[in-house]
Each structure stands twice: as structure tokens, then as C-alpha cells.
RODO-2510 file (C-alpha; in nm, 4 decimals, decimal comma):
residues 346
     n   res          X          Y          Z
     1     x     0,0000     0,0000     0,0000
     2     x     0,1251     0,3186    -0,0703
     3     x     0,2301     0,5888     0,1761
     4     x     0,2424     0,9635     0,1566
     5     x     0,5142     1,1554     0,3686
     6     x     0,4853     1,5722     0,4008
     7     x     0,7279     1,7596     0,4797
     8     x     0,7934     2,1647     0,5681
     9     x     1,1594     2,3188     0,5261
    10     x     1,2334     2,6680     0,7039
    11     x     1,4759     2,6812     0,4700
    12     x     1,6377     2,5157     0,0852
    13     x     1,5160     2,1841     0,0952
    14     x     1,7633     1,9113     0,0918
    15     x     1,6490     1,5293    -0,0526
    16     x     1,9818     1,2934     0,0561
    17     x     1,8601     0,9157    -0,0687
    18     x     2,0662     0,6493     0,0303
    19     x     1,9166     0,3300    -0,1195
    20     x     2,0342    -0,0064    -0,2836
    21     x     1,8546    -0,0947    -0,5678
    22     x     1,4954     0,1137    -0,7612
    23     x     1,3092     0,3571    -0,9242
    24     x     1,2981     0,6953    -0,8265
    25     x     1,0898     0,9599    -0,9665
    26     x     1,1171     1,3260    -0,8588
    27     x     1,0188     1,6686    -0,9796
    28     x     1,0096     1,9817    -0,9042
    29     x     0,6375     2,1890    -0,8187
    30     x     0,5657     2,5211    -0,6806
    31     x     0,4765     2,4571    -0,3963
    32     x     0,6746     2,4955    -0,0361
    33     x     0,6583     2,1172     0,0755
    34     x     0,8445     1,7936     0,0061
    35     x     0,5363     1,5213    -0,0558
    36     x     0,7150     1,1577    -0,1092
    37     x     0,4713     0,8464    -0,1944
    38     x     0,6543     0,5067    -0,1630
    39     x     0,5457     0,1586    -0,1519
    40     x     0,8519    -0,0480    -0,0306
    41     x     0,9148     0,0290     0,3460
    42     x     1,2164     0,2712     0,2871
    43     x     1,2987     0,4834     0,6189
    44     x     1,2063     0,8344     0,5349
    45     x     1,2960     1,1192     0,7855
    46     x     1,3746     1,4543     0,8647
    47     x     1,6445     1,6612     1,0096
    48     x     1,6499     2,0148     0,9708
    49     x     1,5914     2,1235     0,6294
    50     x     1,7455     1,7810     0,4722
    51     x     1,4596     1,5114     0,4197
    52     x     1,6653     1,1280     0,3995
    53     x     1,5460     0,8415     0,2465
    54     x     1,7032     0,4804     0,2893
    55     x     1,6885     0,1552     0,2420
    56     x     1,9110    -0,1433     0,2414
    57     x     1,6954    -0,3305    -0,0144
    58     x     1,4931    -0,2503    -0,3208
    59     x     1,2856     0,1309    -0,2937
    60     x     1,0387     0,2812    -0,5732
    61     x     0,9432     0,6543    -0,4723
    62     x     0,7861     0,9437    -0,6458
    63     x     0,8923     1,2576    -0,4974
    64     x     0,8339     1,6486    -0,5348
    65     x     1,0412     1,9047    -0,4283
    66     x     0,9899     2,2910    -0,3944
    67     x     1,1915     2,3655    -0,7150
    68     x     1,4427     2,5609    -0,5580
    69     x     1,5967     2,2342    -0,4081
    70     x     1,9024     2,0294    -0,4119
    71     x     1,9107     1,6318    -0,4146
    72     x     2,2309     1,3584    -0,3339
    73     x     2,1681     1,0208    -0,4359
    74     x     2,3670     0,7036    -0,3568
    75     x     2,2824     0,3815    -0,4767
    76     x     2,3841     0,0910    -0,6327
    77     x     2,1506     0,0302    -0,9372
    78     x     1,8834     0,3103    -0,9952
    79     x     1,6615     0,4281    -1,2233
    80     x     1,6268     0,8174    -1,1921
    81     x     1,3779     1,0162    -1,3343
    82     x     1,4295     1,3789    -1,2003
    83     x     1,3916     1,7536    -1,3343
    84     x     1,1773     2,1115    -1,2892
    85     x     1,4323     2,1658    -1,0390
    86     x     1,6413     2,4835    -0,9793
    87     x     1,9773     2,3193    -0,7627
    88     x     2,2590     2,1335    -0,7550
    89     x     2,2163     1,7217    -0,7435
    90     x     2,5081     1,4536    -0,7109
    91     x     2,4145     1,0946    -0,8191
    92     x     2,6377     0,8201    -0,7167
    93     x     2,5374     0,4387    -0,8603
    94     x     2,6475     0,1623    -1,0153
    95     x     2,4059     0,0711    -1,3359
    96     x     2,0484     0,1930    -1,4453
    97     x     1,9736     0,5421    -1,6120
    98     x     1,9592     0,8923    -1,4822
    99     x     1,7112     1,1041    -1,7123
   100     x     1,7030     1,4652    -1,6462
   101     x     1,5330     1,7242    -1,8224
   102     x     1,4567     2,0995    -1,7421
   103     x     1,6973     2,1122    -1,4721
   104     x     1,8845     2,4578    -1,3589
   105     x     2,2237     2,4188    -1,1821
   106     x     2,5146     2,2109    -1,1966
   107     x     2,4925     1,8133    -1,2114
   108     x     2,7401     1,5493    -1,0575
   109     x     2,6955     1,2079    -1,2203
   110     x     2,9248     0,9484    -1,1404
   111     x     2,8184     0,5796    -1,2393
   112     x     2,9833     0,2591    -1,3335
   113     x     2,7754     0,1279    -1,6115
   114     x     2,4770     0,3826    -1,6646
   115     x     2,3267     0,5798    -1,8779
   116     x     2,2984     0,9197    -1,9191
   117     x     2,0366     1,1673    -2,0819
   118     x     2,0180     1,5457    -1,9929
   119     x     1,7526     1,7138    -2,1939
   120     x     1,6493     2,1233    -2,1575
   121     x     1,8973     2,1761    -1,9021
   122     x     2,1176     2,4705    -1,8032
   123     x     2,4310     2,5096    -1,5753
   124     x     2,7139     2,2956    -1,5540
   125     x     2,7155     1,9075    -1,5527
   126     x     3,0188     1,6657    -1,4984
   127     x     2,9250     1,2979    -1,6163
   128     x     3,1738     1,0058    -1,5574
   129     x     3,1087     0,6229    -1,6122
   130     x     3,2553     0,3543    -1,7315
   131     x     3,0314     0,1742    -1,9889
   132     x     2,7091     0,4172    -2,0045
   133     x     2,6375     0,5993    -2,2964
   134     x     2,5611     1,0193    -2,2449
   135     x     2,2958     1,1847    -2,4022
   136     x     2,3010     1,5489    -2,4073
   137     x     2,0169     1,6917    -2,5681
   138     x     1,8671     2,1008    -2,6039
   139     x     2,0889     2,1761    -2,3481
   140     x     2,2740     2,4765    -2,2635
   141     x     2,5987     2,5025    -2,0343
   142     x     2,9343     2,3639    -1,9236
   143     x     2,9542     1,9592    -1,9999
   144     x     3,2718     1,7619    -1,8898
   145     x     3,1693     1,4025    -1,9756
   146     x     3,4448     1,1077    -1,8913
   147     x     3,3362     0,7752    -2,0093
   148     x     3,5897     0,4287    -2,1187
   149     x     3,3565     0,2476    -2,3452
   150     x     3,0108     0,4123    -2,3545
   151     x     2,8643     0,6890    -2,6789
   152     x     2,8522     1,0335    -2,6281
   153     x     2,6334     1,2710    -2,8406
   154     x     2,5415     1,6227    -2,7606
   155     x     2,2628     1,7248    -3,0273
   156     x     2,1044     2,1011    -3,0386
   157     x     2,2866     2,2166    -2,7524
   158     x     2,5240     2,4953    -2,6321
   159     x     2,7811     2,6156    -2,4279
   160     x     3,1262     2,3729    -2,3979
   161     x     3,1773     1,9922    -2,4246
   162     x     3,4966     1,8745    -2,3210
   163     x     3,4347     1,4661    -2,3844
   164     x     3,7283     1,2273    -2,3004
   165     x     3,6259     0,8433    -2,3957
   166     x     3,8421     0,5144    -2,4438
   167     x     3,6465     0,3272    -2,6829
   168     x     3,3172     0,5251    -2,7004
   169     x     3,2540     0,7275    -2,9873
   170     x     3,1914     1,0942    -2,9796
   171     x     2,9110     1,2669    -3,1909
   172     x     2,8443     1,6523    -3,1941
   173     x     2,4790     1,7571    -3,3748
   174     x     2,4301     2,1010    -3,4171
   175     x     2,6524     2,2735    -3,1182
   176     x     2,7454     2,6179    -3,0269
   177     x     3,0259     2,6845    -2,8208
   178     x     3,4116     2,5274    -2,7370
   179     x     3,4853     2,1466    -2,7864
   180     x     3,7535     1,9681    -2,6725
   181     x     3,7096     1,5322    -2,7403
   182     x     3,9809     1,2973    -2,6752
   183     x     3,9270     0,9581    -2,7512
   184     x     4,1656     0,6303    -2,7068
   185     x     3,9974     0,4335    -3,0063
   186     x     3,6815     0,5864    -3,0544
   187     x     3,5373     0,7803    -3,3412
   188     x     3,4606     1,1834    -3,3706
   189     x     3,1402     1,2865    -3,5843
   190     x     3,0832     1,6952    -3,5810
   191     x     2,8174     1,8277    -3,8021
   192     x     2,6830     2,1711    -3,7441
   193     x     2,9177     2,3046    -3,5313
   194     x     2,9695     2,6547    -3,4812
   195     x     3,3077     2,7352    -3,2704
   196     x     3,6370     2,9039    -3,3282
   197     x     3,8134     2,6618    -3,0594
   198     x     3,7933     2,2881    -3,1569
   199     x     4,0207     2,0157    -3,0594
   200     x     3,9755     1,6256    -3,1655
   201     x     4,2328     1,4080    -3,0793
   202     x     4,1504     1,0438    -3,1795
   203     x     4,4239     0,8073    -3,0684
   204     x     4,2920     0,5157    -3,3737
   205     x     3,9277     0,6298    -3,4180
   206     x     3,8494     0,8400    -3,7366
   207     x     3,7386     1,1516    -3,7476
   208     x     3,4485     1,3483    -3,9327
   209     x     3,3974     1,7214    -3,9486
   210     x     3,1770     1,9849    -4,0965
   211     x     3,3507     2,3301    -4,0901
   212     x     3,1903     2,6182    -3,9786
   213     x     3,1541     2,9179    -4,2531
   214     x     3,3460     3,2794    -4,2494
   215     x     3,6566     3,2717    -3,9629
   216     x     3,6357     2,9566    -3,8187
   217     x     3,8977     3,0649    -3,5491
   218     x     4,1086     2,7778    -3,4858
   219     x     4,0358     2,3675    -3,5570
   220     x     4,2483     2,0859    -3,4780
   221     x     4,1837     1,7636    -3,5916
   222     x     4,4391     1,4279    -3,5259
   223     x     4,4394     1,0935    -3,5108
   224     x     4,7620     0,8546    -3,4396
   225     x     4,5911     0,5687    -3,7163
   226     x     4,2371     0,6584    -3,8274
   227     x     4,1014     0,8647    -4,1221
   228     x     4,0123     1,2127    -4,1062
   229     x     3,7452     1,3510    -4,3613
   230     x     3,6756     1,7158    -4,3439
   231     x     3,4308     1,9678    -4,5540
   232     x     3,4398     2,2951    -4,5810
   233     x     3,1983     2,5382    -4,6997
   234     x     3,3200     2,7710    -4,9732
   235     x     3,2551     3,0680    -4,8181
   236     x     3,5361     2,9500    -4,5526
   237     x     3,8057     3,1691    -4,4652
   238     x     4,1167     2,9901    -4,3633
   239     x     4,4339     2,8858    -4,3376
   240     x     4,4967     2,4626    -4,4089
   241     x     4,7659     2,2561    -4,2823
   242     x     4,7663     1,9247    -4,3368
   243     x     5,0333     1,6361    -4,1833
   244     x     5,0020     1,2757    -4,3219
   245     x     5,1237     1,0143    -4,5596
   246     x     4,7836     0,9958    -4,7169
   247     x     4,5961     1,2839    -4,8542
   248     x     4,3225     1,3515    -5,0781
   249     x     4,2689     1,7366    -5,1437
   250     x     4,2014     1,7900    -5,5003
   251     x     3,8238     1,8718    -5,3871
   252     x     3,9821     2,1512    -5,1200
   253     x     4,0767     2,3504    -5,4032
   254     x     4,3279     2,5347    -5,2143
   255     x     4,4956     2,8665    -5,2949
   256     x     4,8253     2,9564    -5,2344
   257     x     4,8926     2,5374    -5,2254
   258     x     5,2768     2,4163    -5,0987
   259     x     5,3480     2,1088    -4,9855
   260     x     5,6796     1,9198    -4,8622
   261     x     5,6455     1,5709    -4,7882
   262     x     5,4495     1,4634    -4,5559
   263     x     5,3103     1,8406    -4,5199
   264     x     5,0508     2,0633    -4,7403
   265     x     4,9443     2,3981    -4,6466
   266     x     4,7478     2,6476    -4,8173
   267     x     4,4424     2,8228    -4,8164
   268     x     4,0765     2,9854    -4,8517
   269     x     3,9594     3,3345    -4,9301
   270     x     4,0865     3,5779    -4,6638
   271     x     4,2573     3,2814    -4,4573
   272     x     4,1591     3,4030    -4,1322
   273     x     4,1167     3,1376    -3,9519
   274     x     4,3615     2,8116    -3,8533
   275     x     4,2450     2,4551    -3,9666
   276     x     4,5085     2,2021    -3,8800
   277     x     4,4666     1,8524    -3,9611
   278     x     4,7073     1,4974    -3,8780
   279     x     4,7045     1,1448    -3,9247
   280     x     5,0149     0,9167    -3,8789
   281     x     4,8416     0,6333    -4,1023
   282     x     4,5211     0,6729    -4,2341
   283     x     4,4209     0,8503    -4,5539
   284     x     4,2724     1,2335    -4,5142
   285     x     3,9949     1,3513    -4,7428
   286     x     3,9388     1,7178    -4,7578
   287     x     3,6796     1,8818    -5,0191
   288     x     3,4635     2,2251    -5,0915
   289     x     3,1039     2,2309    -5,0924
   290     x     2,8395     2,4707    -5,1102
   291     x     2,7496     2,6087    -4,7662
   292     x     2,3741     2,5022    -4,8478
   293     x     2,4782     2,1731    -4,9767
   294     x     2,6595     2,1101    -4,6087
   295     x     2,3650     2,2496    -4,4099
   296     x     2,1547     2,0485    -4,5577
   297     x     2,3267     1,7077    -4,6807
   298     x     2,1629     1,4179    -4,6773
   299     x     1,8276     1,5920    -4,4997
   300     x     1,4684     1,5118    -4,6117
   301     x     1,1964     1,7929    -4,5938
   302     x     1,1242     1,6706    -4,2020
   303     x     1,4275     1,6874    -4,0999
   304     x     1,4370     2,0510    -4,2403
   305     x     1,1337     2,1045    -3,9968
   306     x     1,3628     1,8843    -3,6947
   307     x     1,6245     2,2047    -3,7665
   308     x     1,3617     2,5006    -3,7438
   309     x     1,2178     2,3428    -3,4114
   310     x     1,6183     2,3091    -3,2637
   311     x     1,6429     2,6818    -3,3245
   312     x     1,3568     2,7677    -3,1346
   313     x     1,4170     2,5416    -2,8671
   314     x     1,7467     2,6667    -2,8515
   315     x     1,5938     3,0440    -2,8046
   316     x     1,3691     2,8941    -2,5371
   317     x     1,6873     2,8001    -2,3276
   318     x     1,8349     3,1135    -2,3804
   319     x     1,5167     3,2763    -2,2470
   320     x     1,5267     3,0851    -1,9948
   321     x     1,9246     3,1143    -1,8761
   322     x     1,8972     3,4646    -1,8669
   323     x     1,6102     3,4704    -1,6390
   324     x     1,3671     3,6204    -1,8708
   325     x     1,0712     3,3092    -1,8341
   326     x     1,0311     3,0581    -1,5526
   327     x     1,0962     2,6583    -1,5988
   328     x     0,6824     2,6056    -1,5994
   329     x     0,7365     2,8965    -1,8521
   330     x     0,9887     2,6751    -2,0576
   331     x     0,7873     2,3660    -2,0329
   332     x     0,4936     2,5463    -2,1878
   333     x     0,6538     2,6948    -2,5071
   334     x     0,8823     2,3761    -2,5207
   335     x     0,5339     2,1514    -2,5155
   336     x     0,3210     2,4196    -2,7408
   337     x     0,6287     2,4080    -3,0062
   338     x     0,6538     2,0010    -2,9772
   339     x     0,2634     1,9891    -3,0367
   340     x     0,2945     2,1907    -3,3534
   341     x     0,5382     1,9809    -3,4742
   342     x     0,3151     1,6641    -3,4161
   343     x     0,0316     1,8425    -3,5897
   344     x     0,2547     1,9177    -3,9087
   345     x     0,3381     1,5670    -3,9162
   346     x     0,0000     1,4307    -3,8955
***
């Protein structure tokens, strides 16, 4: 049978759940108590402003929180389902998922074989596990994500990533904002990217990157053994260097082409920026293509639509990082502009 608990904080509410094993729901709501219905026998308390749940065996919970609130889970396989909260939250487990969405603050993850998927969140988040794969979707903020063998992608997002992975691969979709990936053996996919500080190093993964259009500022892409293919819109201005025993650049069309060895520089238009690109083994492809070609390569007319509805959300977030709508505010343009979406589709 299920129980309700209530419970009234003077001041910032603190949720500390200490549990082995379940499924944990929790959200943020306007009002100014803690409500938590469980079914499972965990010990729930309160000391102070911090409410604790625990339990040595298995717990399932939903819980809401004033939204101005911070949570610290520990556990050893979870299943967390948390967001509307302005706050800072620190999840310790071993395996399940953490999903997060509309979440204001700066997020701790730590987990040994989890996943991870942040969606409509702003602050700064540091993710590390071992074999989960990170989702970071219409997010805006600082990410520092350190996995061995799980994915990462960041999709319609900004801010910085700084992604370090052994085997996982790392995939950037439409991003605004610094990037720094190193990878052991895993791959590096950017497409849409707009930065003038990028750094990939791929120790034997390949690499694949859209460039930016006008100054690109400064791009470096290497890998010890994979291939590197890069395209570059033609309204580019840049500066190319390129290191590596195998090299395809007829397609780059450069100007002002030299090459010694092992080494071909050159460039495009005004060559402001710096694009600097090394392999030790594998082949590197570089070609020109119209900047409308490499927006919209290999799109169908819905995906055009999936672009226009990433701009707006990523106006939303804006909005809302600078204080100028509430979360609830968020959630209801974020939910009007999903429904008109559906209703084109139909």
C-alpha cells in the first residue's frame, strides 16, 4: 500500500537518498513542501531542512520538491527520473539510467555502467562512467563528460563539451560553443558546429567534421591511425595545414597550395582562420562544398522542420538562462512548439 510523507523546510530543501537498488521519480512543483509516496518500506525522515530516504533493499518513490531544491543520491543500481528543479544534485550508482530534463544548476553524475540523458537543461554538468552511454540533448551550459567504453552525443545544444572516452565514440549535432574530445579508439562525428576553438584528438578512431563558414577561429583535428574527412563550406576563410602520408585534397581547391612531404598547407579566401589537420596512417579527405549543400546534406523535408524546431528550442533556453521566463514557462513553449510539430506531421 502506498504511503504519503509531508514535509515543511524553514529553509532550501535538501532530498539525501541512500538506497540499494529502484526507481525513483522526482520533480520539481511550486509549492513549499516535500510530498514523497513510496510503496517499499524505505525509512524516510527529517532533520532540519534535509529530508533522507534509505533503504538497504529494493525502494520505488515518487517525490516532489519545492523547485528551488538540491538532491544527493547514492545507490547501487537506480533508475532516476528527475527535473523542474532549480539546484545542484550529485548521483552516485552503479548501473540503471539517470534522465534529467529541465533542470537549472550544476549536475554530478558518477556511475559505473549507466546511462545518461540530460535534456532542456542549463548550468554545468560533470558525467563520468565507465560503460554508459551520455545523451546530451537542447541543453545549454558547461559539460565535462568522462566515459571508457560508452557513446557520447550532444545534439542542439550549447555552451562547452569537453568529452574524453576510451572506446566510445563521440558525436556533436548542431553545437554552439568550445569542444575539446579525446578519444583512445573511438570515433569523432561533428556536423553543425559553430566554434572558433575545436580540438579532436583520436588516438585510432576516425574523425568526421563539418567546418563552420566565415573565420572559423582555430580547428584541430588528429588521429595517431584513423582517417580524417573534413568539408568545408566555400565561403570558408582559412588557413589549411595538413600532416600525413595519405591525402586527398584535389576537392579543397586550395589557394596559395605548398606542400613538402608529408606536409601541405594552403588556403581559402581571406585565410583568417587556422584549420590544422594529422594522421600518422590513415588517408585524409578534404573537399569544398556549397554552404547550403553542407547544411543540408543528406536531410529530407522533415528533418528541415527537426532544424527550425532546434532553433527555437534553442531560443527557449536562452530565455530561460537569462532569467527572462520561468521553468513552468519553458515547459509550456517547449510543449506548445513540440505539439505543432506533431500536428505538421500528422
Amino acid at each position: 500500500m502506498d504511503r504519503e510523507h509531508i514535509y515543511r523546510c524553514s529553509g532550501r530543501p535538501q532530498l539525501r537518498v541512500d538506497v540499494r537498488t529502484g526507481v525513483l521519480f522526482i520533480r520539481g512543483w511550486d509549492g513549499d513542501e516535500v510530498r514523497i509516496t513510496e510503496d517499499t518500506g524505505a525509512r524516510i525522515w527529517q532533520k532540519g531542512d534535509r529530508i533522507m530516504v534509505e533503504s538497504s533493499g529494493s525502494c520505488a518513490a515518487r517525490i516532489y520538491l519545492p523547485r528551488a531544491s538540491d538532491v544527493f543520491i547514492d545507490g547501487d543500481r537506480l533508475d532516476i527520473d528527475m527535473g523542474g528543479i532549480r539546484g545542484k544534485a550529485m548521483l552516485d550508482v552503479g548501473g540503471g539510467f539517470a534522465r534529467i530534463e529541465a533542470w537549472e544548476g550544476n549536475l554530478d553524475i558518477d556511475s559505473v555502467g549507466g546511462s545518461v540523458h540530460l535534456s532542456q537543461c542549463s548550468g554545468q554538468a560533470k558525467i563520468d562512467t565507465f560503460a554508459g552511454d551520455v545523451e546530451i540533448v537542447s541543453c545549454r551550459g558547461g559539460f565535462s563528460i568522462d566515459t571508457c567504453s560508452g557513446a557520447v552525443r550532444v545534439e542542439s545544444s550549447a555552451g562547452s563539451v569537453e568529452a574524453d572516452t576510451g572506446a566510445g565514440s563521440v558525436t556533436l549535432n548542431i553545437f554552439q560553443g568550445l569542444v575539446h574530445i579525446d578519444t583512445a579508439r573511438g570515433n569523432a562525428e561533428l556536423r553543425g558546429v559553430a566554434s572558433r576553438n575545436v580540438f579532436v584528438d583520436c588516438g585510432g578512431g576516425n574523425i568526421i567534421a563539418d567546418l563552420p563558414g566565415g573565420n572559423p577561429g582555430s580547428w584541430q583535428l588528429s588521429t595517431a591511425s584513423g582517417e580524417i574527412v573534413v568539408q568545408a563550406p566555400d565561403d570558408i576563410s582559412a588557413r589549411f595545414k595538413f600532416q600525413g602520408p595519405k591525402q586527398d585534397l584535389a576537392d579543397l581547391c586550395l589557394e596559395d597550395y605548398w606542400q613538402e612531404g608529408e606536409l601541405v598547407t594552403g588556403s581559402l579566401n581571406r585565410g583568417e582562420g587556422l584549420v590544422q589537420v594529422e594522421s600518422g596512417a590513415g588517408i585524409i579527405t578534404a573537399r569544398k562544398v556549397p554552404r547550403a549543400v553542407l547544411l543540408w546534406e543528406e536531410l529530407s523535408p522533415n528533418d528541415a522542420q527537426s532544424r527550425e524546431q532546434e532553433e527555437e528550442t534553442l531560443k527557449i533556453l536562452s530565455m530561460l538562462e537569462k532569467g527572462a521566463i520561468t521553468i513552468a514557462e519553458a515547459e509550456q513553449l517547449l510543449d506548445a512548439l513540440r505539439g505543432e510539430v506533431n500536428e505538421d506531421e500528422r
